[in-house]
C-alpha positions as CSV (number, residue, x, y, z in Angstrom):
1,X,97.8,92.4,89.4
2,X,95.8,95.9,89.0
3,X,92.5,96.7,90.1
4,X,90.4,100.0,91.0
5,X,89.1,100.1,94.1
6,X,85.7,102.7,94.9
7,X,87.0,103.8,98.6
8,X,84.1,106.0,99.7
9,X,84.8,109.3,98.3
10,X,87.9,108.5,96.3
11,X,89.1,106.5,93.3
12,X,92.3,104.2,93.4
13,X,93.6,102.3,90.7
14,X,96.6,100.3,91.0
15,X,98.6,98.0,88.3
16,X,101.4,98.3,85.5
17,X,100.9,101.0,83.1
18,X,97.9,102.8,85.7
19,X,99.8,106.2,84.9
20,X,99.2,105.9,81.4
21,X,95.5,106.0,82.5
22,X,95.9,108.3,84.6
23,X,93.9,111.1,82.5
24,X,90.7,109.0,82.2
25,X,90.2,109.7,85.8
26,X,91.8,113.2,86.0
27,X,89.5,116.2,86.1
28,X,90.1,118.0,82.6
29,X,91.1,121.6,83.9
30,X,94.2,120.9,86.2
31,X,97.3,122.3,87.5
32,X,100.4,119.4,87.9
33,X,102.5,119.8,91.0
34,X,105.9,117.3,90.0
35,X,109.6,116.9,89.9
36,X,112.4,117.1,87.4
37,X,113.0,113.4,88.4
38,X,109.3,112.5,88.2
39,X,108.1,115.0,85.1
40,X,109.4,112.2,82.3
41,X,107.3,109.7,83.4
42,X,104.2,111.6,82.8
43,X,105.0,113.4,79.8
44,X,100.9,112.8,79.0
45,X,100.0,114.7,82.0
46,X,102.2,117.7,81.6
47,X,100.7,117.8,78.1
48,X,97.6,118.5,79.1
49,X,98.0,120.4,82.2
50,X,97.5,124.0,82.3
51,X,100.8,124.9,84.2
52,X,103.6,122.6,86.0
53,X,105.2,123.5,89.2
54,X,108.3,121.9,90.0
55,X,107.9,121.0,94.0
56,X,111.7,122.1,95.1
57,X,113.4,120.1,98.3
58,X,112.0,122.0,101.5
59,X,109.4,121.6,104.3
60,X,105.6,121.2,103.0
61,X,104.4,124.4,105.3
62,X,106.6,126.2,103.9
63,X,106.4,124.9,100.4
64,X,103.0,124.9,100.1
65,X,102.8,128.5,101.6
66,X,104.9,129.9,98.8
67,X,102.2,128.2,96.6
68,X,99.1,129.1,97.8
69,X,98.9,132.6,96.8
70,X,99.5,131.4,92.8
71,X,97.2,128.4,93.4
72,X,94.8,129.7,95.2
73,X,91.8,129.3,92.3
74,X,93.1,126.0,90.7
75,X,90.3,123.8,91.8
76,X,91.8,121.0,90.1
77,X,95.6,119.4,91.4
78,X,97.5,116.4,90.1
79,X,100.6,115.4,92.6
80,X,103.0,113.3,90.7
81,X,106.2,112.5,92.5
82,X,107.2,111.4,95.9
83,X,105.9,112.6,99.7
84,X,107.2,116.2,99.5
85,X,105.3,117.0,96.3
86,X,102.1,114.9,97.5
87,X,102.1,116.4,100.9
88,X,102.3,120.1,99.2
89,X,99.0,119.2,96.9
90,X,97.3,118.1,99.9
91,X,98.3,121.6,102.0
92,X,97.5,123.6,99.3
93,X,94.1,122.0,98.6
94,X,93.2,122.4,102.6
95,X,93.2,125.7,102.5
96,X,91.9,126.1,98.5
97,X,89.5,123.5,98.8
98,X,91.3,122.1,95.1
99,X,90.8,118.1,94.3
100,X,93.9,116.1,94.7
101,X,95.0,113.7,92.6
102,X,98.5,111.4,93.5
103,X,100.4,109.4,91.9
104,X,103.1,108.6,93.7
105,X,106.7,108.0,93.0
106,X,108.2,106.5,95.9
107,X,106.6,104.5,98.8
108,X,105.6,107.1,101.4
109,X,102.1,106.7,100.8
110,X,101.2,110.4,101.3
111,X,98.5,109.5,98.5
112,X,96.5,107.4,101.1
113,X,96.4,109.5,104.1
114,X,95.0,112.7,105.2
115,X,98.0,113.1,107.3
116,X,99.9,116.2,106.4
117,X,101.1,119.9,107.6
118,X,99.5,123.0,106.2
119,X,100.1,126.0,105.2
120,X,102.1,129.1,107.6
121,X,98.7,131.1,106.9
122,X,96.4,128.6,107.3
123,X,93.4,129.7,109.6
124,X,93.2,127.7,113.0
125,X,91.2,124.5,112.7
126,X,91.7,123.8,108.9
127,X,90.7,120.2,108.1
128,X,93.4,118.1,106.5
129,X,93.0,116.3,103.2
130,X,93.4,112.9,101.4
131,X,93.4,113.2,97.3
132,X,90.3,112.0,96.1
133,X,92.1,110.0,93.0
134,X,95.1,107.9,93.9
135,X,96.9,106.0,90.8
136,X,99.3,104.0,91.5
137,X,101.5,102.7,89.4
138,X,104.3,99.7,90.4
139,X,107.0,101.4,87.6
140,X,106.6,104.9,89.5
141,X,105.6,104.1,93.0
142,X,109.2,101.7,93.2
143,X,110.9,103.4,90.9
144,X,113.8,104.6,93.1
145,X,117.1,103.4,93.1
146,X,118.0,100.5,95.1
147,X,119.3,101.9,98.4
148,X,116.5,105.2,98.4
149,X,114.1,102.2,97.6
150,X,115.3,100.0,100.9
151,X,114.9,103.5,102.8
152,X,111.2,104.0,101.6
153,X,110.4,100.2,102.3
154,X,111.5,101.0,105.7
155,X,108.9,103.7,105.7
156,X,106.4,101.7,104.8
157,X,107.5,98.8,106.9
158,X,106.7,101.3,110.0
159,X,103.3,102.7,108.8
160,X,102.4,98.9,108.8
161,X,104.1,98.0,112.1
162,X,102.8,101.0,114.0
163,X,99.8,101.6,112.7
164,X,98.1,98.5,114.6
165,X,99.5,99.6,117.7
166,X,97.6,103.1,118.1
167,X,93.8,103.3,119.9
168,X,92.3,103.7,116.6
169,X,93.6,100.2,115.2
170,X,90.4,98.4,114.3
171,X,90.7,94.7,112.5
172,X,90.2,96.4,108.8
173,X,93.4,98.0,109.1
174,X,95.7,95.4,110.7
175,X,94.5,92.9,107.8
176,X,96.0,95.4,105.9
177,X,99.3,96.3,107.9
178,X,99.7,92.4,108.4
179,X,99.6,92.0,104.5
180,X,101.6,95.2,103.5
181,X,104.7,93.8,105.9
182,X,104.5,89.7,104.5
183,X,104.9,92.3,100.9
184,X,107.7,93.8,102.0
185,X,109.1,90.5,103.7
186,X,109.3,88.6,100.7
187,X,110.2,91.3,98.5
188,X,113.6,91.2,100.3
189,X,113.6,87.5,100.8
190,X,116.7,86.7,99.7
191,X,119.6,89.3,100.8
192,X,122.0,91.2,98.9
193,X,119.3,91.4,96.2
194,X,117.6,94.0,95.2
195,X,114.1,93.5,94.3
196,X,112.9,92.7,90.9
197,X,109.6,93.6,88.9
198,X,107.7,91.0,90.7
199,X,109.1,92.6,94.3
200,X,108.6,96.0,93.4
201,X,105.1,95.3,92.3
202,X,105.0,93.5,96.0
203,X,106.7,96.7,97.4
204,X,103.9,99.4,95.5
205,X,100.9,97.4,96.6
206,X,102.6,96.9,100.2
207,X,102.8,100.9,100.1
208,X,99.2,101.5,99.3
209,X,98.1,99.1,101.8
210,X,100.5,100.4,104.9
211,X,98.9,103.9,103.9
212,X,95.5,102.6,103.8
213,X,96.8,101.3,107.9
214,X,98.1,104.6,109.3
215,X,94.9,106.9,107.2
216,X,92.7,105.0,109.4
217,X,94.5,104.1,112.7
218,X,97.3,107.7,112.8
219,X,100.7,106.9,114.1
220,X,103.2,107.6,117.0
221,X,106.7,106.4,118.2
222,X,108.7,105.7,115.4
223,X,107.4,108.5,112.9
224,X,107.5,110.6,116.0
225,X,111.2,110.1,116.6
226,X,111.6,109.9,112.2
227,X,110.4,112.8,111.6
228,X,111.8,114.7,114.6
229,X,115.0,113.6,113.0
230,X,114.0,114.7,109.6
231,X,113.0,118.6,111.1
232,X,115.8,119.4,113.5
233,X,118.7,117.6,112.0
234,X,118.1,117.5,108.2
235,X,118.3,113.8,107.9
236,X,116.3,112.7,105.0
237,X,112.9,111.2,105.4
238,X,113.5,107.5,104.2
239,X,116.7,107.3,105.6
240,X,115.6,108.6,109.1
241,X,113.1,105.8,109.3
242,X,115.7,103.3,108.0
243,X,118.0,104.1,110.8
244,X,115.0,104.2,113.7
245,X,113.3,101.5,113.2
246,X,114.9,98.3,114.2
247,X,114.8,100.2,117.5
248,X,111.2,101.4,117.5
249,X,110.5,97.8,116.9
250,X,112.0,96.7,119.7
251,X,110.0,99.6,121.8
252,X,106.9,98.7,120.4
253,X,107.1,94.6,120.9
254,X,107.5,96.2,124.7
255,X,104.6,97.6,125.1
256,X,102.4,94.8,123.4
257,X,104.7,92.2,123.8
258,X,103.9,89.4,121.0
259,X,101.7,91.7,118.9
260,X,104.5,93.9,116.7
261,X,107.1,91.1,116.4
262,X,107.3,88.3,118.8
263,X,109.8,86.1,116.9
264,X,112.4,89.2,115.8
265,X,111.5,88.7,112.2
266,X,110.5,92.0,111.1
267,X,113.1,93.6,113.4
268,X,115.8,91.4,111.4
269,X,114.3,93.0,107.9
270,X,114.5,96.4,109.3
271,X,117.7,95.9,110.1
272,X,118.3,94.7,106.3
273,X,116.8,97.5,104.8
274,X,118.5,100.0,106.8
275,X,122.0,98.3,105.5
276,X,120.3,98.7,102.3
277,X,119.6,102.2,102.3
278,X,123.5,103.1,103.8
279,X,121.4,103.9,106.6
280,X,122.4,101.6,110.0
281,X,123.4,104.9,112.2
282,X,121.8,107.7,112.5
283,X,125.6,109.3,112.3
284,X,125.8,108.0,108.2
285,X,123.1,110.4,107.7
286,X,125.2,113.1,109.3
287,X,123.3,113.3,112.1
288,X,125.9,115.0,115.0
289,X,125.6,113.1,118.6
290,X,125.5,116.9,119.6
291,X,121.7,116.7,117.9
292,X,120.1,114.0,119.9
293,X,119.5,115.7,123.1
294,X,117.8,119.1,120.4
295,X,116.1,116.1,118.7
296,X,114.6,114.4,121.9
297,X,113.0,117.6,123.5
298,X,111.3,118.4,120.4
299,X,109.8,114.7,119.8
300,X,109.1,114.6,123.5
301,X,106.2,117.6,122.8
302,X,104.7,116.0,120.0
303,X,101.1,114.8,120.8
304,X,101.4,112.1,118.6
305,X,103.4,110.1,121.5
306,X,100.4,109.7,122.9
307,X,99.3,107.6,120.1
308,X,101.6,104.2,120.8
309,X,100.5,104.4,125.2
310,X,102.5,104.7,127.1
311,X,103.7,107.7,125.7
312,X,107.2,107.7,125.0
313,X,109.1,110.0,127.5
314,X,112.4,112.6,127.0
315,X,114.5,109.9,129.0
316,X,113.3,106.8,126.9
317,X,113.2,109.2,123.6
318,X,117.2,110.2,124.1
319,X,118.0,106.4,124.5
320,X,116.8,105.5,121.5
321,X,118.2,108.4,119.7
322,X,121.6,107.0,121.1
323,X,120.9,102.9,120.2
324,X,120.7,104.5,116.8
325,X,123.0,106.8,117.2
């Protein structure tokens, strides 16, 4: 399957061998944000960049901060590598007014959303960005190893389960969040096995869709309580949501009982992706019990909460901390 879809302002091609494409939709002049893990596949765009910056392990304000100054005229960016490095693109071009364009190599579909931090310095009110070109690639985007691969599906397993539950769901985007979790569903159909070819082509496009979901509707609970995790206690990002979400499930089916996952299906893959990704307790991702109660007041002030109604609470934020704990 490939295809390139004309999304209002921005370009997305999907498909085997899109990378190798990639320059045809590229702006000429550009600057390549990347990874030493990503950088070999896309020996063509280094080539022809004018510099490469290696995106090192860190938090995107702060990342992207120590960018800006040096990027600061590139009006041109090309993100290729996972979250992190497309999340950095997106911060710096916020505050530079740069094009974005992402190709990603894992599932966190940072190239579909605006969602993202900024910038330390960046003045109060700065709009967030989505890249204008998205390519995405099945051999890149699920290119991980097996059990970082079952942490990222769980990632895009919640973007797809949440997304529908906010106020700004609309039918659009729950098509797509209904399709991107039957992806990720029979991808891991049979267990013990990791996907093949044909179920990480399913995984890519279950990606773009789940991010297509959450650009539109936002998200709460479970990325909430994730990325909380991933913040204040160092847990990594696919991993965190591998761990959380058989419980956010279950909180969510609570609050629209029938609508998230009224036969336990999806709660049971969750749970089979987080044995996947070595990532069943939040303590295997060396997350101390001494964290939770840190963890759970700093969730318990994100606005986001207020996304999946009725906002989560410090109380019923701590217990799930400790169900995955």
């Amino acid at each position: 399957m490939g295809f390139t879809w004309q999304d209002g302002e921005r370009t997305i091609r999907f498909g085997r061998g899109a990378c190798a494409t990639a320059l045809e939709l590229v702006h000429e002049d550009y600057v390549l944000l990347t990874t030493p893990r990503a950088q070999p596949a896309g020996a063509h765009l280094v080539e022809e960049a004018a510099t490469v910056h290696h995106v090192a392990p860190g938090r995107v304000d702060e990342l992207s901060e120590r960018l800006l100054e040096e990027l600061r005229d590139t009006e041109h960016l090309v993100a290729l590598g996972g979250g992190r490095v497309i999340d950095t693109a997106k911060a710096v071009a916020a505050v530079t007014g740069a094009t974005v364009a992402a190709i990603p190599t894992t599932l966190s579909a940072a190239e579909m959303t605006r969602i993202h931090r900024l910038p330390a310095s960046a003045p109060q009110g700065t709009a967030m960005v989505r890249p204008r070109i998205v390519v995405n690639d099945p051999d890149l985007c699920a290119s991980q190893p097996p059990a970082e691969l079952a942490a990222s599906a769980a990632n895009s397993l919640g973007h797809a389960l949440e997304g529908p539950c906010t106020p700004k769901a609309s039918p659009v985007p729950v098509l797509a969040a209904r399709e991107a979790a039957r992806l990720i569903d029979a991808a891991y159909l049979v267990d013990g096995e990791d996907p093949g070819g044909a179920g990480r082509e399913q995984l890519a496009l279950a990606a773009l869709l789940s991010g297509y979901t959450i650009d539109s509707t936002a998200y709460g609970l479970h990325h909430v309580l994730s990325q909380t995790l991933v913040r204040e206690a160092d847990a990594g990002h696919g991993p965190a949501n591998a761990a959380m979400l058989p419980h956010t499930i279950a909180a969510l089916e609570r609050r629209f009982p029938g609508r998230v996952d009224a036969d336990g299906t999806l709660r049971a893959l969750a749970e089979r992706l987080a044995d996947r990704a070595g990532a069943r307790r939040l303590r295997d991702l060396g997350v101390a019990e001494a964290d939770l109660d840190r963890c759970a007041a700093a969730a318990a002030q994100r606005p986001q909460l207020q996304l999946t109604p009725p906002a989560a609470d410090e109380a019923e934020i701590r217990e799930l901390y400790a169900a995955a704990w």
